[in-house]
DOKE-967272 format. One line per field, with one value per residue (C-alpha): x, z, y. Coordinates in steps of 0.1 Angstrom, whole numbers, plus 5000, padded with zeros to 4 digits. Each point is the difference from the previous one (the first is absolute). Last residue first. Layout:
N
east	[X|...]
up	[Z|...]
north	[Y|...]
***
This chain:
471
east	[5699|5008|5005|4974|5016|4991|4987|5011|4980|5022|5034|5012|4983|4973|4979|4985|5021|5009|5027|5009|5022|5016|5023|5022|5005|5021|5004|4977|4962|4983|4965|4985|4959|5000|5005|5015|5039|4988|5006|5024|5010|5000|5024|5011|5015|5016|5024|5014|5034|5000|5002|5012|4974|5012|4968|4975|4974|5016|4983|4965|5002|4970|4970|4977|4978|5000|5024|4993|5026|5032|5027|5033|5023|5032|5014|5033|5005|4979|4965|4983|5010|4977|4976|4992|4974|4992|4972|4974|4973|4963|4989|4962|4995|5018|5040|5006|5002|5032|5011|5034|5021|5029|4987|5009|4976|4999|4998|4989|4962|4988|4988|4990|5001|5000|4970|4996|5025|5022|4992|5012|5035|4994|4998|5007|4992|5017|4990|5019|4993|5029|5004|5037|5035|4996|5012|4977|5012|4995|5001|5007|4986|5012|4982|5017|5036|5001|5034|4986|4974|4967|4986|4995|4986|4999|4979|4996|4976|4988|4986|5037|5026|5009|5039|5022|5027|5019|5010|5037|4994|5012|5002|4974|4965|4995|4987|4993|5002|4986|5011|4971|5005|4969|4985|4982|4966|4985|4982|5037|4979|5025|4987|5022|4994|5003|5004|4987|5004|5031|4993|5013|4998|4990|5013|5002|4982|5014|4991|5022|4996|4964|4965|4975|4963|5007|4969|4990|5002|4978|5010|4980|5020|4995|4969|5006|5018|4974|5015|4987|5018|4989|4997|4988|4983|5009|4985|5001|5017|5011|5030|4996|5035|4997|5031|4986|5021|4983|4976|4974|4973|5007|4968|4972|5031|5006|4965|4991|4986|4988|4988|4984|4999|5004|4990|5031|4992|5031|5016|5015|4995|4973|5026|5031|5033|5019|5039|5015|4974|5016|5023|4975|5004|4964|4985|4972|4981|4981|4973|4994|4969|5004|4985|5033|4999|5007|5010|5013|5003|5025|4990|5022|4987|5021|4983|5016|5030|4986|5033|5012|5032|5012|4969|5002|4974|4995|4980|4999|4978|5017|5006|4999|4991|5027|4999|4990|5000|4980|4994|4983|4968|4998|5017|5001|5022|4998|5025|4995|5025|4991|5018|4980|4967|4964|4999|4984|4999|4991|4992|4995|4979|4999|4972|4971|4978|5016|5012|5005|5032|5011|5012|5016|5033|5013|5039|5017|5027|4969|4967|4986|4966|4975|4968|4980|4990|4979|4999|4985|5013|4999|5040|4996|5010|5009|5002|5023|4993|5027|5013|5035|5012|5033|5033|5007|5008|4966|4996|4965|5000|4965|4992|4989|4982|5012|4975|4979|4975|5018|5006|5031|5025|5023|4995|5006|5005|5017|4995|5012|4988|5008|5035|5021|5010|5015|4986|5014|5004|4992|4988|5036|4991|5010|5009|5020|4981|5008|4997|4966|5005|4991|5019|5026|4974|5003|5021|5026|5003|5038|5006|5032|5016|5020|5033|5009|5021|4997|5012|4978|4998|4979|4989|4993|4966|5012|4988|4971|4990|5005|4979|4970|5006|4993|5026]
up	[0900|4978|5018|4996|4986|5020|4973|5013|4999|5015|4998|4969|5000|4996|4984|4972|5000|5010|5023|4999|5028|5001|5028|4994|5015|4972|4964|4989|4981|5002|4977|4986|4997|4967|4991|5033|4987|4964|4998|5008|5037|5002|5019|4994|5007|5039|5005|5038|5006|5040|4991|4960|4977|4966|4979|4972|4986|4964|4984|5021|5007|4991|5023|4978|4977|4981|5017|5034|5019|5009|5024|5005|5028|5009|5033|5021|5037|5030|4988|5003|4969|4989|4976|4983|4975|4996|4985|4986|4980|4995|5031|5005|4993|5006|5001|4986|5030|5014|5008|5022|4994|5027|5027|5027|5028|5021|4962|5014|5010|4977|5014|4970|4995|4970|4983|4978|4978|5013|5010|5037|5000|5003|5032|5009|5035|4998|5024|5022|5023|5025|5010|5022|4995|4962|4972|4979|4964|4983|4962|4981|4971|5000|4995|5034|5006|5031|5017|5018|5018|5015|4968|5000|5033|5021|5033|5027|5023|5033|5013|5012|4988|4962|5003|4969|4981|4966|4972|4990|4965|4967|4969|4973|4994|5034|5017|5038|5028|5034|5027|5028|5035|5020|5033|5016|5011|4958|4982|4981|4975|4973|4982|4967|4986|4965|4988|4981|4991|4978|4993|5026|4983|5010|4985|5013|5033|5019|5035|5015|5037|4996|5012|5002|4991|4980|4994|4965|4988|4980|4994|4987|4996|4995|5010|5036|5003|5004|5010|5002|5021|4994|5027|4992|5027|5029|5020|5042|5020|4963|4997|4980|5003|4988|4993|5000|4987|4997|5027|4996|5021|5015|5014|4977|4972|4998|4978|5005|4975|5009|4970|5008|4990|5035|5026|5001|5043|5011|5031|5004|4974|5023|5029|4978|5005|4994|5003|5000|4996|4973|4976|5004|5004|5000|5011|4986|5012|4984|5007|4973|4990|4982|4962|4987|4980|5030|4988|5017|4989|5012|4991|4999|4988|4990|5000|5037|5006|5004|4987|4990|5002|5014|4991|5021|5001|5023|5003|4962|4977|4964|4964|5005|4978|4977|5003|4976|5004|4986|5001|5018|4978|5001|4993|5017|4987|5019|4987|4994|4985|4985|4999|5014|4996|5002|5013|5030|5005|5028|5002|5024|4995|5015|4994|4999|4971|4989|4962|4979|5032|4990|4967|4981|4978|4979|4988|4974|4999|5003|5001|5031|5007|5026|5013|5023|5039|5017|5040|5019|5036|5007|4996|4967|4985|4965|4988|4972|4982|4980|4970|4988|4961|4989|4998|5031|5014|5006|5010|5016|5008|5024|4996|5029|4993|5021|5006|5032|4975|4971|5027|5022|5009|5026|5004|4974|5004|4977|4990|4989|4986|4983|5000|4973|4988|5029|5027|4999|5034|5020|5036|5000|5018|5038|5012|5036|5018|5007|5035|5008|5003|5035|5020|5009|5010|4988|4977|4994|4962|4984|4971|4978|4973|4984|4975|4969|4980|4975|4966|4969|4960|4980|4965|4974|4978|4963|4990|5020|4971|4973|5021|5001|4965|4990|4988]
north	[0413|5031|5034|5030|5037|5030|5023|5034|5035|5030|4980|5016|5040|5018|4973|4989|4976|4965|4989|4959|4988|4966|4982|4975|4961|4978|4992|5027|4998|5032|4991|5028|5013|5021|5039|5007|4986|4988|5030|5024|5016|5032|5010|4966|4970|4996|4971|5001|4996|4989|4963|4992|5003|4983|5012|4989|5025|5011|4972|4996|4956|4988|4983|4978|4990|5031|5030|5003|5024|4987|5027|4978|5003|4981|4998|5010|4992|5010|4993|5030|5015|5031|5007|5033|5005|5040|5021|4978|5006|5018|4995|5007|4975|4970|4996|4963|4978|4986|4969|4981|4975|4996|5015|5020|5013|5030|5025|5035|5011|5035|5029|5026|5040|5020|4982|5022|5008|5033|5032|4991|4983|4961|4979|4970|4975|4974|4973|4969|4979|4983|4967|4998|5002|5023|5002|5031|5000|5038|5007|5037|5016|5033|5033|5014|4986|4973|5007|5032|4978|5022|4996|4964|4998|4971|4995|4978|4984|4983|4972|4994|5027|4996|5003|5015|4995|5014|4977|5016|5028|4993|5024|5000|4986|4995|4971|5008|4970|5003|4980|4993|5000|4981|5014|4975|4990|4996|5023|5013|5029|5016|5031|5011|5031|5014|5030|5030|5038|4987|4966|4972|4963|4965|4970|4961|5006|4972|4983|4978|4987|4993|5008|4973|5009|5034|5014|5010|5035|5028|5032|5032|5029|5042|5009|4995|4973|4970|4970|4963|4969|4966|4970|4967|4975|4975|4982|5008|5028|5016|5026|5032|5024|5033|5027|5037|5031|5036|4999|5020|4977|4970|4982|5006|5011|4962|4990|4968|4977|4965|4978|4965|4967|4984|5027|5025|5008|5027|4989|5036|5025|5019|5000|5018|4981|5029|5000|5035|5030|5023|4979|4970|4960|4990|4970|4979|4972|4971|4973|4978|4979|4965|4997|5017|5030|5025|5033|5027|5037|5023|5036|5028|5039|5030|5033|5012|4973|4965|4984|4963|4980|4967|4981|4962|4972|4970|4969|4990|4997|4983|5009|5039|5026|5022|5036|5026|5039|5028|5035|5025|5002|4963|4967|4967|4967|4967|4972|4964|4977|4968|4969|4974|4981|5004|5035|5017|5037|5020|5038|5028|5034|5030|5022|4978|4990|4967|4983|5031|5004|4968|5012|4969|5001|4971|4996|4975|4976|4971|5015|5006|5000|5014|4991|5021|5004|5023|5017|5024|5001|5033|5005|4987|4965|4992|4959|4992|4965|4980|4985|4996|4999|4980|5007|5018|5035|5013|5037|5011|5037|5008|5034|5029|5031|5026|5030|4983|5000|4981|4973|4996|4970|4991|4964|4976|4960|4977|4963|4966|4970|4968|5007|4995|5033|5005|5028|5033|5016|5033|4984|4977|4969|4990|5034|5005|5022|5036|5014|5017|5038|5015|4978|5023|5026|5042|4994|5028|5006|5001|5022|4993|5016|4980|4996|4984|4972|4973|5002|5004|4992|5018|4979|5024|4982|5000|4964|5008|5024|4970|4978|5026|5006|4969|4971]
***
């Protein structure tokens, strides 16, 4: 038995019950129809394809080169048994473009810089494999921090962010990419704190030529606004959306759209350190207001689910700190139930003096899965802080952490759980290895949610490792 295994052996398990309250702050629209309603998906656009497929691929927007000052890296996780091939193609926002091979050895993990690839600034990636069962995620990292988000699967026609900021020294880009040989014309709205509902006229019936990288930068049309929803819609095609946040010098994040919003959303552990908090942003795009039942996990004492209304194309807000029944310095989980699609963020941030980064956005759980992958942290993580997952399912399920051991995927001994619904499991602080140390399998007997946190960082929830679910 290694040491890792023996640590995990004595991971505390911290058992919650529901319960909270809100804060919430509604935005006026300024025209009903400003946000496009939300579609209902065909394909999930953050999937796993089986093993057995004779191809699949992923798409990456979002990106920066070393000279922009976030380097961004591909994170290639395969999850089957034998090796898979494939070819990853970077794209700038001037149009330069390369392509180079890749492999993936089975159980194992490759990384590719696409940045080393193109000249420009902001840089965009596809990658085509000759089968099924990879993962692909999209780290960036620079003097501000750094953040990693998985890619998407599929286009799609519509993409939500529920949370960013253009306050004085932060910065928020949405960047659109268009890997398909068919042009797209998009749009993007603006659900603000300051100004309402924005449809700004330069973002309207936006051309993303066929192969193409479109960056625009937010603060041209909203400037110093501390809380920003977006909503990017297409006229015709469809393309990948990817949200990218500079806060100040204190927090890089990087996010994928969500293309359908759902009626549960789950961030499986978040925490309020003195000096700190986090915040929970909730975007309802759609023509009607939707009420939304919040659910707190606390590690003692019980508390009734609390509720809330999301006005139409508008927003809402959560604090942590604001709640009297949430104790600071204490890991806690929320479940969002709502009556119509909402999006979700968490936005966290860690007492100043801290590891840097101090401040992250990271897009909660809108999809249950039954098996689900994580990468090892990469560098410049050195580990993981917390694992939490949560039951989604509605009636008891079982829970086993593998990680690849030989020929195979291996039960961890010490990693296997009873979760019951509303009693989340959460390993760590500190979480041991194999836990960050090697890419895991999640493997329960019905839909949870999984959340990974990785440090550095000022705090659990500052940099996340969103987990990808198996096809």
């Amino acid at each position: 038995m290694s040491q890792g295994t023996r640590r995990l052996l004595a991971v505390v398990t911290l058992v919650f019950v529901f319960g909270g309250i809100a804060v919430v702050d509604r935005i006026v629209g300024r025209s009903p129809d400003a946000v496009a309603g939300v579609p209902a998906p065909a394909v999930a656009a953050a999937r796993i394809a089986p093993e057995g497929v004779e191809s699949a691929a992923w798409y990456c927007a979002g990106g920066t080169s070393a000279a922009a000052g976030a380097t961004p890296t591909l994170l290639l996780v395969n999850d089957g048994s034998r090796p898979v091939a494939g070819t990853v193609t970077a794209v700038d926002a001037g149009g330069d473009r390369d392509s180079t091979g890749v492999v993936v050895p089975a159980r194992a993990s490759a990384r590719v810089s696409p940045a080393s690839m193109v000249s420009g600034s902001d840089v965009a990636a596809s990658v085509v494999l000759d089968g099924g069962g990879v993962g692909v995620w999209q780290q960036i990292a620079g003097p501000a921090g750094w953040s990693v988000a998985p890619c998407a699967s599929a286009p799609a026609t519509h993409w939500y962010f529920a949370h960013g900021s253009t306050r004085s020294g932060d910065s928020l880009a949405i960047a659109l990419y268009n890997p398909s040989a068919t042009d797209a014309v998009a749009s993007i709205t603006l659900a603000t704190s300051t100004n309402g509902v924005i449809a700004p006229a330069a973002y309207q019936g936006m051309s993303v030529p066929a192969g193409s990288l479109v960056v625009a930068d937010v603060a041209d049309h909203d400037q110093d606004d501390p809380a920003v929803a977006t909503a990017v819609s297409t006229l015709s095609g469809s393309l990948v959306a990817a949200e990218r946040q500079v806060s100040g010098q204190t927090g890089l994040s990087l996010l994928s759209g969500d293309a359908w919003p759902g009626t549960v959303t789950a961030f499986p552990v978040s925490t309020d350190p003195t000096g700190g908090g986090a915040t929970f942003h909730l975007f309802n795009p759609s023509g009607s207001a939707v009420s939304v039942s919040a659910a707190v996990g606390l590690q003692h004492g019980t508390a009734a689910p609390i509720q809330l209304t999301v006005p139409a194309q508008g927003t809402a807000v959560l604090r942590g700190t604001s709640q009297t029944r949430i104790p600071a310095d204490t890991p806690y989980s929320l479940v969002l139930s709502s009556q119509g699609p909402i999006a979700a963020a968490r936005e966290s941030d860690a007492p100043a003096g801290t590891a840097q980064p101090q401040t992250g956005i990271s897009a909660g759980v809108a999809v249950g899965g039954d098996r689900w992958l994580l990468p090892a942290v990469p560098p410049p993580g050195t580990g993981a802080w917390y694992l939490a997952v949560v039951d989604l399912a509605g009636k008891p399920v079982t829970v086993t952490v593998r990680a690849p051991v030989g020929d195979g995927w291996r039960a961890v001994p010490g990693a296997a759980w009873n979760v019951t619904p509303g009693v989340p499991v959460v390993v760590g602080p500190k979480a041991p290895a194999p836990v960050g140390t090697e890419p895991l399998e999640i493997v329960a007997s019905g839909p949870v949610a999984v959340e990974l946190d990785a440090a550095p960082a000022g705090a659990a929830g500052v940099v996340v490792l969103p987990a990808l679910a198996l096809g």
